[in-house]
N, CA, C and O atoms as a printed pandas DataFrame, in Angstrom:
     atom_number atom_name residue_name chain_id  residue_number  x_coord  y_coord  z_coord
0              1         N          UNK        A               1    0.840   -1.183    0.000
1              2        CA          UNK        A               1    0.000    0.000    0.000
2              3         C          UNK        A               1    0.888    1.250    0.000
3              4         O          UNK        A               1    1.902    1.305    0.696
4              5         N          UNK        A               2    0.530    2.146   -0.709
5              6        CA          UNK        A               2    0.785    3.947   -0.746
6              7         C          UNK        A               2    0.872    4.501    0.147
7              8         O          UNK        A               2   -0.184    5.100    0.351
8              9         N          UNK        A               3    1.755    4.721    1.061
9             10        CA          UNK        A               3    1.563    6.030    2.344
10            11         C          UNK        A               3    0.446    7.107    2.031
11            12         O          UNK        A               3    0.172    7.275    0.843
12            13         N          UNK        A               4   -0.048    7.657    2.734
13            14        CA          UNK        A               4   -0.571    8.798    2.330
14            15         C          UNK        A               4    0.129   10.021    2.308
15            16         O          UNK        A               4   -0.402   11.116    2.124
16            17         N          UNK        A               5    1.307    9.822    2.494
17            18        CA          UNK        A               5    1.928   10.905    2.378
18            19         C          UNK        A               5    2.378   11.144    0.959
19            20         O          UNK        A               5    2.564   12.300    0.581
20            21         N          UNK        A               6    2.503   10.453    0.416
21            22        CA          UNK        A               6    2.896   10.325   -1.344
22            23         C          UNK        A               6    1.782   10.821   -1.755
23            24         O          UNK        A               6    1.899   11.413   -2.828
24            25         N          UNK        A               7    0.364   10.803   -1.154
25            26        CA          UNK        A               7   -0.931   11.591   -1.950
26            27         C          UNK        A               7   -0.753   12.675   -1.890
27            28         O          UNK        A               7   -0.577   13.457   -2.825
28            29         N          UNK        A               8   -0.775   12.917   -0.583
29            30        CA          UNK        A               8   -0.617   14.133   -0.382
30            31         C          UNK        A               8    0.149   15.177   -0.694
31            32         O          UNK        A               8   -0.413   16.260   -0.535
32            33         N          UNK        A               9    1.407   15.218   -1.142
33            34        CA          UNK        A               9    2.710   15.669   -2.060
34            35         C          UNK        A               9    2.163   15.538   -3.231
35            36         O          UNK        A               9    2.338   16.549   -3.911
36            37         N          UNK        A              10    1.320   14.366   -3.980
37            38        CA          UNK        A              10    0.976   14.760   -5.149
38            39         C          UNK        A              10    0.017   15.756   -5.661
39            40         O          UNK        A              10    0.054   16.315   -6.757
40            41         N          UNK        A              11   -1.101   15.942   -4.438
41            42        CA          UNK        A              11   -1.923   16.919   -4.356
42            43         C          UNK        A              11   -1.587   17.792   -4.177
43            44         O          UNK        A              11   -2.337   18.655   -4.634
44            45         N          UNK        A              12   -0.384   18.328   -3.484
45            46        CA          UNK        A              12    0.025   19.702   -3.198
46            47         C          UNK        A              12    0.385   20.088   -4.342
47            48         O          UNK        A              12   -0.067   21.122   -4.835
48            49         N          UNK        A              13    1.444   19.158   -5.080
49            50        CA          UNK        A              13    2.262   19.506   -6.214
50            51         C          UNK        A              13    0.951   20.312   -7.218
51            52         O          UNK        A              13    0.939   21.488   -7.580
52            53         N          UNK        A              14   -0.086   19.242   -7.498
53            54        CA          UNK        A              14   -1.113   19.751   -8.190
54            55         C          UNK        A              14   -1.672   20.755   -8.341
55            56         O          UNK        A              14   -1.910   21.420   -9.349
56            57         N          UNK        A              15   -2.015   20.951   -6.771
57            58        CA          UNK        A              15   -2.907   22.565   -6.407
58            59         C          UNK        A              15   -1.502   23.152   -6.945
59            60         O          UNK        A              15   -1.624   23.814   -7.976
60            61         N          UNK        A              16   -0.363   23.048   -6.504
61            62        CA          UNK        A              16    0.308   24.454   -6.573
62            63         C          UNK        A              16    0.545   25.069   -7.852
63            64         O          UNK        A              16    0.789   26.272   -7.947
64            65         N          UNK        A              17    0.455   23.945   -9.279
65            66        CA          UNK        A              17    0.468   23.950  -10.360
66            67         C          UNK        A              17   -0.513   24.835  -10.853
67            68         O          UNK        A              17   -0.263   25.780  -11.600
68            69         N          UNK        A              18   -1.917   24.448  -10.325
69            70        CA          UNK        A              18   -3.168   25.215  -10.528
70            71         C          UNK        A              18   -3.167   26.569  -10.614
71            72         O          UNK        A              18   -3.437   27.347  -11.528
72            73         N          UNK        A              19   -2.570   26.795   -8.715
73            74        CA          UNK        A              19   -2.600   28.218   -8.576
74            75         C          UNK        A              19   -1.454   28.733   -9.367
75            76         O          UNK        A              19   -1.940   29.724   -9.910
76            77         N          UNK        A              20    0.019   28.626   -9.826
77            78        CA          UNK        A              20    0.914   29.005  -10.778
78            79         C          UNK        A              20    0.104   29.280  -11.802
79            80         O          UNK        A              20    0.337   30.404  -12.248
80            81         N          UNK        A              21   -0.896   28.619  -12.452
81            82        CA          UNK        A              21   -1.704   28.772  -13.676
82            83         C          UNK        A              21   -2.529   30.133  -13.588
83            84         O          UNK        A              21   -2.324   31.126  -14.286
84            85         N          UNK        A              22   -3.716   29.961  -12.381
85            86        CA          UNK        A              22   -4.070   31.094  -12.126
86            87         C          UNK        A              22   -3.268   32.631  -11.734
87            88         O          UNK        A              22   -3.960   33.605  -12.033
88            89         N          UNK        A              23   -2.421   32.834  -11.344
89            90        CA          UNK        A              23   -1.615   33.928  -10.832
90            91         C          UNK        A              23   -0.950   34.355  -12.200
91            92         O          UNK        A              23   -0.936   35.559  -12.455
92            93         N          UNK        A              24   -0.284   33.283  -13.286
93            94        CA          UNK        A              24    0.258   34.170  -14.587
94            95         C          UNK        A              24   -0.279   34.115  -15.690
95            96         O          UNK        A              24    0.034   34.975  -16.514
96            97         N          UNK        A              25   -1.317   33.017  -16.065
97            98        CA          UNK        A              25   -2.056   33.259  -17.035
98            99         C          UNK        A              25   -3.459   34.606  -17.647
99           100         O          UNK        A              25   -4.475   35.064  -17.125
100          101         N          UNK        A              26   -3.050   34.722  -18.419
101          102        CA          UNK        A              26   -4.074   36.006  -18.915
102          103         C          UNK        A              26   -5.493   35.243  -19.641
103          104         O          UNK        A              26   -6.682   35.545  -19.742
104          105         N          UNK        A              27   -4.448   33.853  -20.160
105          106        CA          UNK        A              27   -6.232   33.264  -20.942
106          107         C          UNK        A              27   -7.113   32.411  -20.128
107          108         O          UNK        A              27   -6.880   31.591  -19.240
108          109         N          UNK        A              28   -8.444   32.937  -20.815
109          110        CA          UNK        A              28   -9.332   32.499  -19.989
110          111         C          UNK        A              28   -9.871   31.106  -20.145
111          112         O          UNK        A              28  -10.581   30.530  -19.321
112          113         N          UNK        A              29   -9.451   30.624  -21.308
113          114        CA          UNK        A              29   -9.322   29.192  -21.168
114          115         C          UNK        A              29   -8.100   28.218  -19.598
115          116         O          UNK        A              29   -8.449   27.469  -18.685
116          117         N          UNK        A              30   -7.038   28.630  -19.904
117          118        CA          UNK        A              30   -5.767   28.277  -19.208
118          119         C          UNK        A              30   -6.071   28.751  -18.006
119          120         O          UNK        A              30   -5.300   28.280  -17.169
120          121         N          UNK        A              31   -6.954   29.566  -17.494
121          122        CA          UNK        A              31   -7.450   29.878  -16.097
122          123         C          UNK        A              31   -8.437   28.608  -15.690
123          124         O          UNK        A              31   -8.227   27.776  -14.807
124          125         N          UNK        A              32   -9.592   28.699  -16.598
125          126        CA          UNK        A              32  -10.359   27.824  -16.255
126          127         C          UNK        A              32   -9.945   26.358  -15.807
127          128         O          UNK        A              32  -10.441   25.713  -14.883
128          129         N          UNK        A              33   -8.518   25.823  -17.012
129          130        CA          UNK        A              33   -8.317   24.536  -16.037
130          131         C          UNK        A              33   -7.007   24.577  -15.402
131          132         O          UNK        A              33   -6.218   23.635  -15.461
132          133         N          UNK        A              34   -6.810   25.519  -14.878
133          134        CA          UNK        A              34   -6.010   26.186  -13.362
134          135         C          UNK        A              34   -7.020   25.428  -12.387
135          136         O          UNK        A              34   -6.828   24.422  -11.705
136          137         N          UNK        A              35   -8.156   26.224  -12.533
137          138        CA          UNK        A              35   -8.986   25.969  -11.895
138          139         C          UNK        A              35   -9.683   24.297  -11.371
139          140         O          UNK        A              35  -10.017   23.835  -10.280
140          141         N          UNK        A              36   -9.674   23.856  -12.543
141          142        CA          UNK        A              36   -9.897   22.535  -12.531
142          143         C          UNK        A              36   -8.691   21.507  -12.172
143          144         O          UNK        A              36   -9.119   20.359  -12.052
144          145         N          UNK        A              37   -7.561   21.606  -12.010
145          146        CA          UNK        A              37   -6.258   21.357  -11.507
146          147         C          UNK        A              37   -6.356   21.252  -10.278
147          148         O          UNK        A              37   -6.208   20.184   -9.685
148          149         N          UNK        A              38   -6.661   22.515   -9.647
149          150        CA          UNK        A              38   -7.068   22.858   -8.340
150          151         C          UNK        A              38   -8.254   21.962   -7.329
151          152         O          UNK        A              38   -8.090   21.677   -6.143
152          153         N          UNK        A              39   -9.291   21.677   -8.064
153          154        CA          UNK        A              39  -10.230   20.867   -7.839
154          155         C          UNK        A              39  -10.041   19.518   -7.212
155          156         O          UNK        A              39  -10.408   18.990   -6.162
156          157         N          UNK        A              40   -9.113   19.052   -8.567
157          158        CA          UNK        A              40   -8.817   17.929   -8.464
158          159         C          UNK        A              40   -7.834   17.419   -7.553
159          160         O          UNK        A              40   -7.829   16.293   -7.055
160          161         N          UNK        A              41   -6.847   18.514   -7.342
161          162        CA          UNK        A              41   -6.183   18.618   -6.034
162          163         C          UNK        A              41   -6.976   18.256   -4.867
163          164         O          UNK        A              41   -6.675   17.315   -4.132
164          165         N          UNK        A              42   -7.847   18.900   -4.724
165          166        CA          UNK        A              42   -8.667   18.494   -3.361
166          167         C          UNK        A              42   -9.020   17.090   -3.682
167          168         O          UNK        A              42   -8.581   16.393   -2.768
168          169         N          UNK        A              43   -9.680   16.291   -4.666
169          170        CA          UNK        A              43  -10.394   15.521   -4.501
170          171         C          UNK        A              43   -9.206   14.226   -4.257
171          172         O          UNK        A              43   -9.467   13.215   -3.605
172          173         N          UNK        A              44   -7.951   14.475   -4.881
173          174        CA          UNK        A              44   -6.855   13.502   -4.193
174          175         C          UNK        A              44   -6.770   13.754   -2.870
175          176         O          UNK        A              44   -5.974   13.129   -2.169
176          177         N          UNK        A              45   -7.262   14.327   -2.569
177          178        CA          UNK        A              45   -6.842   14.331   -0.854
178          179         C          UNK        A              45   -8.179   13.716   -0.287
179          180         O          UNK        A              45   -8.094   12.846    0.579
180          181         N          UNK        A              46   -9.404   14.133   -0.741
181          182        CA          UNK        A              46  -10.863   13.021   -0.306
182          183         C          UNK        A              46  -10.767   12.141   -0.409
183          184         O          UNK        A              46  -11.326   11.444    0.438
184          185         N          UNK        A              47   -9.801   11.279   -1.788
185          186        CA          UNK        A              47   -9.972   10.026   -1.370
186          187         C          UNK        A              47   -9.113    9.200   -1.073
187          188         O          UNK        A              47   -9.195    7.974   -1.151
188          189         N          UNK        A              48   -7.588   10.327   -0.445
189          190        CA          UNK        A              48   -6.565    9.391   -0.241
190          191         C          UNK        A              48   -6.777    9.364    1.576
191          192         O          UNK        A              48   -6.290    8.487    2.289
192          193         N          UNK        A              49   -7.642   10.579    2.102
193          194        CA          UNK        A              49   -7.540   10.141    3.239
194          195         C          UNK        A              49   -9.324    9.268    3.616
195          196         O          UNK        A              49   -9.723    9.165    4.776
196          197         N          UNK        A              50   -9.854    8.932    2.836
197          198        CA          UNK        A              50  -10.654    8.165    2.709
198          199         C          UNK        A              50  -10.334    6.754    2.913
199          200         O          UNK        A              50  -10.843    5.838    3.559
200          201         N          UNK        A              51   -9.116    6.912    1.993
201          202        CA          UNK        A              51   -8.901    5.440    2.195
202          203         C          UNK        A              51   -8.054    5.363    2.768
203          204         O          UNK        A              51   -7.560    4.381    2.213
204          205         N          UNK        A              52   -7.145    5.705    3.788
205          206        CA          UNK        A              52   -6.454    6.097    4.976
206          207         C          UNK        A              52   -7.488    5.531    6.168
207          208         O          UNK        A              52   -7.323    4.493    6.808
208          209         N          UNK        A              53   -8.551    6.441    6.296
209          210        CA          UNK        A              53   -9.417    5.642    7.396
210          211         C          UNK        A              53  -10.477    4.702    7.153
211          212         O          UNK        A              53  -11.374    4.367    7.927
212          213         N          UNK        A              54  -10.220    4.255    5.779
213          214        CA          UNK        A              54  -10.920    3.275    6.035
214          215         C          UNK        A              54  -12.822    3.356    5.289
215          216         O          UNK        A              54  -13.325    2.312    4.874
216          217         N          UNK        A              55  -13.435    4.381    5.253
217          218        CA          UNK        A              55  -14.584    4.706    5.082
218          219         C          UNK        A              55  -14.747    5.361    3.631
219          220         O          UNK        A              55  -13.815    5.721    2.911
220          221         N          UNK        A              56  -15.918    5.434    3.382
221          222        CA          UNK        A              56  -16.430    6.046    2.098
222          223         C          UNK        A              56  -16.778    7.717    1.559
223          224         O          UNK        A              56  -17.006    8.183    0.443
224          225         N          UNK        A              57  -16.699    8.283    2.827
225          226        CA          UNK        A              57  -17.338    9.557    3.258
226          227         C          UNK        A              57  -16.283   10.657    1.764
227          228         O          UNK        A              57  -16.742   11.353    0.859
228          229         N          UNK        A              58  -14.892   10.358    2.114
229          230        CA          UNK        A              58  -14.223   11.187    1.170
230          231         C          UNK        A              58  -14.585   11.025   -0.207
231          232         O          UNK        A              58  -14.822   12.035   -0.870
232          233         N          UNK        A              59  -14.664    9.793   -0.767
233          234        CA          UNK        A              59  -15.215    9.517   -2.025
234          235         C          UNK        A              59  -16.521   10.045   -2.556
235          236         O          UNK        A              59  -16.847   10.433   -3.678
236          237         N          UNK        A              60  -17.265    9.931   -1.255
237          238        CA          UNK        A              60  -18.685   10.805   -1.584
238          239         C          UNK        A              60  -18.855   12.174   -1.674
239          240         O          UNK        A              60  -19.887   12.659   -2.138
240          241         N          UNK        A              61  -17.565   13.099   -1.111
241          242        CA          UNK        A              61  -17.840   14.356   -1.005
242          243         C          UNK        A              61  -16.634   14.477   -2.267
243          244         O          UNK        A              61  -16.397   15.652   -2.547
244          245         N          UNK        A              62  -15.924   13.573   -2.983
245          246        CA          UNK        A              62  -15.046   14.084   -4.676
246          247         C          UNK        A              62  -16.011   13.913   -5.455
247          248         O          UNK        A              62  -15.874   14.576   -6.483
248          249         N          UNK        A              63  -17.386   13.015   -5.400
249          250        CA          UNK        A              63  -18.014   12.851   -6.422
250          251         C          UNK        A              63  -18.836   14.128   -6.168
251          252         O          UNK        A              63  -19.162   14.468   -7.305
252          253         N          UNK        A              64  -19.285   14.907   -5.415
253          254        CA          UNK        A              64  -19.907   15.610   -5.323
254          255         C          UNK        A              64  -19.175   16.876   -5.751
255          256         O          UNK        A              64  -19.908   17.833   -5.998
256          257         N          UNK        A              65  -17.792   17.063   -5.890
257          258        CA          UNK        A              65  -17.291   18.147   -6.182
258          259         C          UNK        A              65  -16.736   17.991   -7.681
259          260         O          UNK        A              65  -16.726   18.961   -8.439
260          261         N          UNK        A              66  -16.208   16.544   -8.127
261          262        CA          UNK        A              66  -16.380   16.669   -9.365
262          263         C          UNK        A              66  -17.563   16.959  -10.146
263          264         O          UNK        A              66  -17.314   17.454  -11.245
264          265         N          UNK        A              67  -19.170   16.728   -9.781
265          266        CA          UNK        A              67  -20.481   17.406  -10.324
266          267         C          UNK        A              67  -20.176   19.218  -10.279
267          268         O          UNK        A              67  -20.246   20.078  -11.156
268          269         N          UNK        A              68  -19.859   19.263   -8.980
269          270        CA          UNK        A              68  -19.491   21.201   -8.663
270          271         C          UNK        A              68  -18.642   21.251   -9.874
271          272         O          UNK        A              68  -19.062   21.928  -10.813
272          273         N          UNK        A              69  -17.871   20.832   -9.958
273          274        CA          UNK        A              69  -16.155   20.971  -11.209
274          275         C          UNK        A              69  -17.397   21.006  -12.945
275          276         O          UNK        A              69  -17.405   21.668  -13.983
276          277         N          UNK        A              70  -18.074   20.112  -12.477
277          278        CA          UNK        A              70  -18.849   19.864  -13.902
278          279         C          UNK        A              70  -19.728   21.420  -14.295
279          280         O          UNK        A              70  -19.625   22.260  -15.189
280          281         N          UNK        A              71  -20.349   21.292  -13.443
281          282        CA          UNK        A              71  -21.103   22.970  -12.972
282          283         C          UNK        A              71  -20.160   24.034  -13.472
283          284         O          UNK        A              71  -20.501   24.879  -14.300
284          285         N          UNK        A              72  -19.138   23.967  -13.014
285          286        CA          UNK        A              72  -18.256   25.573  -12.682
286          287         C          UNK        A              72  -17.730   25.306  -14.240
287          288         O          UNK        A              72  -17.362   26.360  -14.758
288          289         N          UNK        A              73  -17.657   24.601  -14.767
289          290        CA          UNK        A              73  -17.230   24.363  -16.763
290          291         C          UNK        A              73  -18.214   25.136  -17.072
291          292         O          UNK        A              73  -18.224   26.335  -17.353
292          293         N          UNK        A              74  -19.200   24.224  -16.988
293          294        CA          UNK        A              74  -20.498   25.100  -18.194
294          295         C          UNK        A              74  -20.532   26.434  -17.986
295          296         O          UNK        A              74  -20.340   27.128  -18.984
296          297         N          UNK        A              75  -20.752   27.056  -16.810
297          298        CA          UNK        A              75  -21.115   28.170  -16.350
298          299         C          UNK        A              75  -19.922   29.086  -17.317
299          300         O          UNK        A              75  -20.209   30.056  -18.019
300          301         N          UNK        A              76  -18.589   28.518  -17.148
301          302        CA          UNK        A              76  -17.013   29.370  -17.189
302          303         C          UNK        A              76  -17.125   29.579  -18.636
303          304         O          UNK        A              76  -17.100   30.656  -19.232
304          305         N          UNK        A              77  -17.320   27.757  -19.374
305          306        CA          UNK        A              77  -17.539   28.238  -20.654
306          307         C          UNK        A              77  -18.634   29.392  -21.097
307          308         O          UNK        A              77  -18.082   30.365  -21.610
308          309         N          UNK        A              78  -19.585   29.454  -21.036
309          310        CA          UNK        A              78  -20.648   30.626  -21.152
310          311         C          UNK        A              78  -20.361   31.439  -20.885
311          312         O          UNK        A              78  -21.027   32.303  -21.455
312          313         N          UNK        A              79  -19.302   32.031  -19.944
313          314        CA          UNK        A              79  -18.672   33.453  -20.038
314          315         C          UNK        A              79  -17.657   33.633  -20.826
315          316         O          UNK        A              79  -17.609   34.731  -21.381
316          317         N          UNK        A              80  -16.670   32.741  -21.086
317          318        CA          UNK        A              80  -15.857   32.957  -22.241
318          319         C          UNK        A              80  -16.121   32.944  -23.603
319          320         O          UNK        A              80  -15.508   33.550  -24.482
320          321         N          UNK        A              81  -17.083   32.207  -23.715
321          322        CA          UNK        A              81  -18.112   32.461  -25.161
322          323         C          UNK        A              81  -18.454   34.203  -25.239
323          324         O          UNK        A              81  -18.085   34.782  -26.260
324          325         N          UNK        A              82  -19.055   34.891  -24.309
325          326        CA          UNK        A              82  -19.430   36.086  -24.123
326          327         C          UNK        A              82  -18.589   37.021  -24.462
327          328         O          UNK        A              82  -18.671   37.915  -25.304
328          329         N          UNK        A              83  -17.571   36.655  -23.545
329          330        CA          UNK        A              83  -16.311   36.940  -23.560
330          331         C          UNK        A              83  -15.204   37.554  -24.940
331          332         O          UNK        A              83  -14.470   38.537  -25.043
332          333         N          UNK        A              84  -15.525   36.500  -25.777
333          334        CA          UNK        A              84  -15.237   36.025  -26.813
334          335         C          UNK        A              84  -15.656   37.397  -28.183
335          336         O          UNK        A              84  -15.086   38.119  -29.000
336          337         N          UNK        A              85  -16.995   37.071  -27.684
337          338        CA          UNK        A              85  -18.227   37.331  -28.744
338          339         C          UNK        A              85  -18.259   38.987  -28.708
339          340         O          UNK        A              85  -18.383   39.656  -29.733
340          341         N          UNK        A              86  -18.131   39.539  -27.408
341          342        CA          UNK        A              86  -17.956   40.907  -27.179
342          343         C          UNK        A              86  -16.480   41.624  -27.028
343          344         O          UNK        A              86  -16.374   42.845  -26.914
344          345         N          UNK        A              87  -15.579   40.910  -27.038
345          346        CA          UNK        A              87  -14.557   41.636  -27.329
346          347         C          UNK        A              87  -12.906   40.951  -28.485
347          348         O          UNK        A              87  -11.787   41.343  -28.815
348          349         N          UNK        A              88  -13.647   39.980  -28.643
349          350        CA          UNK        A              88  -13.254   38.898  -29.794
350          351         C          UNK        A              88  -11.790   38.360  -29.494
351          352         O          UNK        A              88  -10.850   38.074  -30.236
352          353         N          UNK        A              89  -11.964   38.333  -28.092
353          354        CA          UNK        A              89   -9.933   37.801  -27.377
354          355         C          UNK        A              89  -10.816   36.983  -25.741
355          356         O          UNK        A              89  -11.809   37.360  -25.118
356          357         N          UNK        A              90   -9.963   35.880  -25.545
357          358        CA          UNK        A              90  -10.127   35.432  -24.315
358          359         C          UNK        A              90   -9.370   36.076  -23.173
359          360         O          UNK        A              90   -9.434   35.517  -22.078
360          361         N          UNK        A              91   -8.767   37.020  -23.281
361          362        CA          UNK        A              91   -7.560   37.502  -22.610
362          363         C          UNK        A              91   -8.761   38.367  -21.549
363          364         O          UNK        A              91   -9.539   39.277  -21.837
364          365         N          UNK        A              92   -8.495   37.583  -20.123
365          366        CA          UNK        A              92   -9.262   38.344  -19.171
366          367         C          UNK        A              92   -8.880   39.696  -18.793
367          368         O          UNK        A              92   -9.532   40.540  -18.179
368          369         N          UNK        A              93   -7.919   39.736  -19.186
369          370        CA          UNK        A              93   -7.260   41.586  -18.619
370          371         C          UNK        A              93   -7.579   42.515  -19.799
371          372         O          UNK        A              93   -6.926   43.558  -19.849
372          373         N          UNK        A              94   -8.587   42.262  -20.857
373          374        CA          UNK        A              94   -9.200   42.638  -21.898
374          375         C          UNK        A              94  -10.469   43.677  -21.508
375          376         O          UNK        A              94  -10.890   44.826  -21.636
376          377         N          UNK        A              95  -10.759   42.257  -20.889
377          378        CA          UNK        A              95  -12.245   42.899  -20.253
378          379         C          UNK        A              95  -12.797   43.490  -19.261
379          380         O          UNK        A              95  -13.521   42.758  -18.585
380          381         N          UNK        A              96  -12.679   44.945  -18.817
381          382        CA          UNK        A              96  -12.654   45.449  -17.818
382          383         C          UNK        A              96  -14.244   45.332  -17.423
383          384         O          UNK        A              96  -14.496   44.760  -16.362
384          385         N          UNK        A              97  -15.246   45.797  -18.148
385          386        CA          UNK        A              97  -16.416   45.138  -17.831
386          387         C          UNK        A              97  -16.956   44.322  -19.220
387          388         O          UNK        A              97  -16.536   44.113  -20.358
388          389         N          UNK        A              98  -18.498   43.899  -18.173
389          390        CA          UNK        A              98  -19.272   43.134  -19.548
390          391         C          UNK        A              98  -20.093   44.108  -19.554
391          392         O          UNK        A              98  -20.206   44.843  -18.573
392          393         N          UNK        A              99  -20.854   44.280  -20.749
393          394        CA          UNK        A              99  -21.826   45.194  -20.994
394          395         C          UNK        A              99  -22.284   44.123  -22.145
395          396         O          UNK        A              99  -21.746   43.089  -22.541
396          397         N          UNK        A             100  -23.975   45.049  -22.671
397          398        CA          UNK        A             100  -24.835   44.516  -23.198
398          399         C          UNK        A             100  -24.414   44.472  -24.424
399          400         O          UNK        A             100  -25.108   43.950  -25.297
């Protein structure tokens, strides 16, 4: 068996990748799966200490956040479509506001 400490280093590594993504990227694609990087970071940790103690509880609260992860796409895509459509660049430092 895997220590959990090897998850956990891999999850950190992950998130920290994420947030590197978020902090220098300008596109709003490459943000979005910053974002999703990030996610998934957590959910290695639901189910590595899930299965650390033994129970199901962590697995039930990654499936529930990969649905959230599923959610926070559609939504992200639909603003970058907008995004897109009104100022014809994904580059979030483009768009100071949205307007009609």
């Amino acid at each position: 068996m895997v220590p959990v400490q090897w998850y956990l280093l891999l999850a950190a590594a992950v998130f920290c990748i994420g947030l590197f993504g978020i902090l220098t990227r300008k596109n709003a694609l490459l943000f979005l799966m910053s974002v999703e990087l990030m996610l998934n970071a957590a959910n290695i940790n639901l189910v590595a200490f899930s299965a650390y103690w033994g129970n199901v509880t962590g697995q039930t609260f990654s499936l529930f956040t990969m649905a959230l992860a599923a959610a926070e796409v559609a939504v992200g895509i639909g603003i970058i479509l907008v995004l897109y459509r009104n100022f014809e660049d994904v580059d979030v430092t483009a768009a100071t506001e949205m307007r009609w």
